[in-house]
MMTF fields as JSON, N, C-alpha, C and O atoms, coordinates in Angstrom:
{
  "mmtfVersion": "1.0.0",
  "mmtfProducer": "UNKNOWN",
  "numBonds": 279,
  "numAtoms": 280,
  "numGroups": 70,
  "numChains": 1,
  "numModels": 1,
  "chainsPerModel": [1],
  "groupsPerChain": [70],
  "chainIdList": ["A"],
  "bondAtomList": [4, 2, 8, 6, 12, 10, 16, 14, 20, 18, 24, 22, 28, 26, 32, 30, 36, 34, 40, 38, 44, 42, 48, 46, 52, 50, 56, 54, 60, 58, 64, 62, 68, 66, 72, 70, 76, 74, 80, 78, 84, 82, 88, 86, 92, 90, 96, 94, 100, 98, 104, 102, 108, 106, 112, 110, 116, 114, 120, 118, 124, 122, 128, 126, 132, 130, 136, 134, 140, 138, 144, 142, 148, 146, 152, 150, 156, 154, 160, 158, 164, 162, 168, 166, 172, 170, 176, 174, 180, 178, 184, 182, 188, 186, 192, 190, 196, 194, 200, 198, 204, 202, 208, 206, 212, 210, 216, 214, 220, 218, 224, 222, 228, 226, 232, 230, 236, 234, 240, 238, 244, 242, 248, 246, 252, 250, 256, 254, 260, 258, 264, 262, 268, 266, 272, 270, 276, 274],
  "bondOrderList": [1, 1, 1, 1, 1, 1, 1, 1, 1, 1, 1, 1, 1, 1, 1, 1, 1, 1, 1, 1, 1, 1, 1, 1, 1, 1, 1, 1, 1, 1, 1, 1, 1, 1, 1, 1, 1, 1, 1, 1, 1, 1, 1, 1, 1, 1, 1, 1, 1, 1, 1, 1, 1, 1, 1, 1, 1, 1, 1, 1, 1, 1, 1, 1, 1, 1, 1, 1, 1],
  "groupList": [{"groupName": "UNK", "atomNameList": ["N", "CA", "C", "O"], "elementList": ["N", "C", "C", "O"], "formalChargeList": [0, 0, 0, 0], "bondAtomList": [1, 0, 2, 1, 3, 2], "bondOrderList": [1, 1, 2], "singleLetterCode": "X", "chemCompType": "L-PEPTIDE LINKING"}],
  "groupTypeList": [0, 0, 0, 0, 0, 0, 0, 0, 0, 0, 0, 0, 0, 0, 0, 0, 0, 0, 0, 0, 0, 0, 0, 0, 0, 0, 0, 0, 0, 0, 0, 0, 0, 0, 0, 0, 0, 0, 0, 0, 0, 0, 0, 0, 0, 0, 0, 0, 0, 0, 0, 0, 0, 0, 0, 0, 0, 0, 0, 0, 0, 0, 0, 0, 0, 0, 0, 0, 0, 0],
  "groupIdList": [1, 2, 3, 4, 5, 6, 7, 8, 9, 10, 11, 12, 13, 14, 15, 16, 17, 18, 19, 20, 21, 22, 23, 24, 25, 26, 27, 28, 29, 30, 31, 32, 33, 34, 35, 36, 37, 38, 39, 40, 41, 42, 43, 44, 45, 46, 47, 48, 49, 50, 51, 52, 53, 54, 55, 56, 57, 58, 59, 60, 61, 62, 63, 64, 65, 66, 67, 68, 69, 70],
  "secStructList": [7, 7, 2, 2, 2, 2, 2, 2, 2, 2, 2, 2, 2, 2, 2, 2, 2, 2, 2, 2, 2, 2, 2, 2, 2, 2, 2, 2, 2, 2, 2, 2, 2, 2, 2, 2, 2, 2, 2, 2, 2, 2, 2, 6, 6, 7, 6, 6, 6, 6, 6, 6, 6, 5, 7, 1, 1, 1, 5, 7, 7, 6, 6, 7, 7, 6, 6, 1, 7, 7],
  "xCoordList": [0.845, 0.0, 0.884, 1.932, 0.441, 1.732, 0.835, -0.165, 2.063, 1.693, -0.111, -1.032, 0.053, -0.801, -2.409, -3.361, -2.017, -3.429, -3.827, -4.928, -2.712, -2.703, -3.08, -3.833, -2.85, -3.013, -4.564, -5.24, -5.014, -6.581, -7.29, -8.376, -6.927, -7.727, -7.905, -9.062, -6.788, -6.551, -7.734, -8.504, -7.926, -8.415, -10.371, -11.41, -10.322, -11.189, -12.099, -13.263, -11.241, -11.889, -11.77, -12.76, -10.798, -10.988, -11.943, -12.45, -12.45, -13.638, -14.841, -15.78, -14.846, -16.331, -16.44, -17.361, -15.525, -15.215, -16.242, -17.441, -15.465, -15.552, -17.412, -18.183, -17.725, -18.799, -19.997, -21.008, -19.643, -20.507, -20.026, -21.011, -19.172, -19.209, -20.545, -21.426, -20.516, -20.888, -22.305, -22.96, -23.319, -24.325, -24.726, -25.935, -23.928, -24.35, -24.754, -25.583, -23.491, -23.798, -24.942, -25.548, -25.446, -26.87, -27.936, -28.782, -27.811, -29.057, -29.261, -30.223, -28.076, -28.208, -28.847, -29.475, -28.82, -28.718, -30.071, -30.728, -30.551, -32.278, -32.947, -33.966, -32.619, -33.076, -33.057, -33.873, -32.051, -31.92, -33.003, -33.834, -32.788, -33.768, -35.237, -35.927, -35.607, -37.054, -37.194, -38.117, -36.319, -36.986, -36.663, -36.828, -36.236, -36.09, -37.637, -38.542, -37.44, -38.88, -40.186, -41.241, -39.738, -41.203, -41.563, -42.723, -40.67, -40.299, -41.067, -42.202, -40.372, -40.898, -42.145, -42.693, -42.604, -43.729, -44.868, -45.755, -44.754, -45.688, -45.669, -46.422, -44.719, -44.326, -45.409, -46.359, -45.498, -46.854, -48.153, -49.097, -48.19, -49.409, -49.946, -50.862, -49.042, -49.487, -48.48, -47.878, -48.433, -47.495, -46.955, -45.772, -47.809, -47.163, -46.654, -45.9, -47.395, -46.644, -45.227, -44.279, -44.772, -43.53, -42.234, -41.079, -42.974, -42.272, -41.815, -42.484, -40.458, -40.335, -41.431, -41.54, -42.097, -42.803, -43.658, -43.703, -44.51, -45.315, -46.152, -46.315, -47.223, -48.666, -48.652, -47.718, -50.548, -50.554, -50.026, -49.381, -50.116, -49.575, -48.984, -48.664, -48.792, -48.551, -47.263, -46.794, -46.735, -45.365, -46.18, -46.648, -46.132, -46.622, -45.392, -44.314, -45.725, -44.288, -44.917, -46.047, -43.191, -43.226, -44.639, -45.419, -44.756, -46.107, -47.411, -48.44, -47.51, -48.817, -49.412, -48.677, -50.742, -51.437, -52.636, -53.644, -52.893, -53.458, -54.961, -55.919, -55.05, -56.671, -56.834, -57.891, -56.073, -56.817, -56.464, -55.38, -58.106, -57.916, -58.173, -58.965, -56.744, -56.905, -57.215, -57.473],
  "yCoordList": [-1.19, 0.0, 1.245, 1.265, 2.342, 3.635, 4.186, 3.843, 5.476, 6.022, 7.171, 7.331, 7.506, 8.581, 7.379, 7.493, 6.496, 5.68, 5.477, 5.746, 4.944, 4.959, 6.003, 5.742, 7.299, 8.747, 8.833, 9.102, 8.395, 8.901, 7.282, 7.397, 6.386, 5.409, 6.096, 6.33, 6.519, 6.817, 7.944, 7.851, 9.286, 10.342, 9.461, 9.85, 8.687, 8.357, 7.784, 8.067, 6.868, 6.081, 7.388, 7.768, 7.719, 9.503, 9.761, 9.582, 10.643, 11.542, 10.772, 11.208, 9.444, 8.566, 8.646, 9.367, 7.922, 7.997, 9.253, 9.212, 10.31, 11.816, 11.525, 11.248, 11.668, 11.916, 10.606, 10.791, 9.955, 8.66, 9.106, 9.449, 9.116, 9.591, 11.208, 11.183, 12.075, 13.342, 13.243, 14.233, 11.897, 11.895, 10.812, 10.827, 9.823, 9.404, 9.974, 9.672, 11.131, 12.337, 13.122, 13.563, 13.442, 14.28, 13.615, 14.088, 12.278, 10.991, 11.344, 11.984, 10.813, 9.997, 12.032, 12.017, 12.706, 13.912, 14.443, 15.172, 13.965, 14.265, 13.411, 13.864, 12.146, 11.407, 11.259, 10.481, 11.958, 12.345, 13.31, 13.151, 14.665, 15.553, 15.554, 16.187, 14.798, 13.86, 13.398, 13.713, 12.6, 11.804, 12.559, 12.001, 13.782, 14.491, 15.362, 15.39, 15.923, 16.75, 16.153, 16.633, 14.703, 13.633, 13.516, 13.617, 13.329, 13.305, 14.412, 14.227, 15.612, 16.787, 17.481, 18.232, 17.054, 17.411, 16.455, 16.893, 15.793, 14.174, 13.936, 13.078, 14.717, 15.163, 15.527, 14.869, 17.096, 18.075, 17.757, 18.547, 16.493, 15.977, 14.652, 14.526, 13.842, 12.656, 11.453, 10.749, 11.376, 10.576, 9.968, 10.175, 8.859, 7.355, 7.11, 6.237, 8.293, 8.155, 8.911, 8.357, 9.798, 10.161, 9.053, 9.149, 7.92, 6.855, 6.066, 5.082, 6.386, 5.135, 5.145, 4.292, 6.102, 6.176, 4.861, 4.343, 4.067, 3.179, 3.14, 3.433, 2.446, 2.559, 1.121, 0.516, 0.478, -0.453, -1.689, -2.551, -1.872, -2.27, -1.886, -2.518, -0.643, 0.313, 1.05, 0.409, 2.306, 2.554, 4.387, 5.058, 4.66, 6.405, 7.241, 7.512, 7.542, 8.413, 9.907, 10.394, 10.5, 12.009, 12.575, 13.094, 12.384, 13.273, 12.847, 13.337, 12.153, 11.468, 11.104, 10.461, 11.264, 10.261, 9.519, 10.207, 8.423, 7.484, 7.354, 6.957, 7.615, 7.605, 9.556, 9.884, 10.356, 11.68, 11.91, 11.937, 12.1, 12.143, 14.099, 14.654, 14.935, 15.953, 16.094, 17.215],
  "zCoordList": [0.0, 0.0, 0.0, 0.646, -0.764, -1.282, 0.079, 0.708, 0.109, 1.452, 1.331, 2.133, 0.454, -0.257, 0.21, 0.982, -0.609, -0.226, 1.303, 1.783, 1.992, 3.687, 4.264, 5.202, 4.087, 4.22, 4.418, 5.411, 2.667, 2.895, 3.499, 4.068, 3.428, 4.214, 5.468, 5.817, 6.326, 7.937, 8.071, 9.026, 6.874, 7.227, 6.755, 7.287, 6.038, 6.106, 7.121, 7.404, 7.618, 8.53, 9.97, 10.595, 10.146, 10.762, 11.249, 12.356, 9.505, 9.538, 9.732, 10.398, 9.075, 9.784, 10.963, 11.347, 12.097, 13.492, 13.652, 13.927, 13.413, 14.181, 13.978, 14.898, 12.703, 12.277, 13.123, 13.801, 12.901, 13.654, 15.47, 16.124, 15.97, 17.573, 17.563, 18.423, 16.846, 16.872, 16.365, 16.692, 15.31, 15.316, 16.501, 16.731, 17.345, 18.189, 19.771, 20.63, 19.592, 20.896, 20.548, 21.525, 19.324, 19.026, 19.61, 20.368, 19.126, 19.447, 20.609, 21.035, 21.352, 23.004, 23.374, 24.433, 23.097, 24.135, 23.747, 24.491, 22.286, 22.073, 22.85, 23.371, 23.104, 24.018, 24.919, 25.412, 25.754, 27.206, 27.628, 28.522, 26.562, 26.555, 26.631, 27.429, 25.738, 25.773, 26.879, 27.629, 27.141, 28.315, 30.089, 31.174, 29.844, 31.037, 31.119, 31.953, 30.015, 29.468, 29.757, 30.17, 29.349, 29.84, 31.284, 31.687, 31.945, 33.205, 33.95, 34.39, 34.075, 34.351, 34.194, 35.002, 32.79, 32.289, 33.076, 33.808, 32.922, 33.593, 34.836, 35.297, 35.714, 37.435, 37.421, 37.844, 36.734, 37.458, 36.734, 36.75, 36.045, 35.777, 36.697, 37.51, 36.226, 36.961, 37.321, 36.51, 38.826, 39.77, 39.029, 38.757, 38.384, 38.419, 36.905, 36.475, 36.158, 34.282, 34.977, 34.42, 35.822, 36.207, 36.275, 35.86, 37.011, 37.438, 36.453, 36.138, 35.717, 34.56, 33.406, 32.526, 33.554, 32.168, 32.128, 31.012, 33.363, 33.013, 33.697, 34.881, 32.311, 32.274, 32.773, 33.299, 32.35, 33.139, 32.015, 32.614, 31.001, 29.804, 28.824, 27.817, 29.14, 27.371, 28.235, 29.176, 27.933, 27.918, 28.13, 27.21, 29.162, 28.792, 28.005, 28.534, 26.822, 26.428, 26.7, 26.712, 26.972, 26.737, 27.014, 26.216, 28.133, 28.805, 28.098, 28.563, 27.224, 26.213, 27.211, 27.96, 27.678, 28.308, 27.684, 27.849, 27.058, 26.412, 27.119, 26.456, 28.117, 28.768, 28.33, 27.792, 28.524, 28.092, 26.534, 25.952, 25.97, 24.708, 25.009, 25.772, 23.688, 23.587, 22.42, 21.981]
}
């Protein structure tokens, strides 16, 4: 392998790295966000969707509550 090719393999695999660490820190931190927001939001509504986000079968997301239809 000439060096020139080694060069851009390295910056390649690099810039993926960078790029794949930097859309995985976006993810995890919209989803932190969400689920803090859910949290908080669903506190000053109701106890027990606060708790882990669960219903009695279903999953309460992000402050949704499935018995109040808006």
């Amino acid at each position: 392998m000439r060096p020139n090719n080694l060069l851009a393999w390295f910056y390649m695999v690099l810039v993926g790295e960078i790029w794949l660490l930097i859309l995985r820190a976006v993810v995890l931190i919209a989803i932190f966000t969400l689920i803090a927001y859910g949290i908080f939001s669903s506190a000053a509504k109701k106890p027990e969707c606060a708790t882990g986000f669960l219903y009695n079968h279903g999953i309460c997301v992000i402050g949704y509550d499935p018995h109040k239809k808006s």
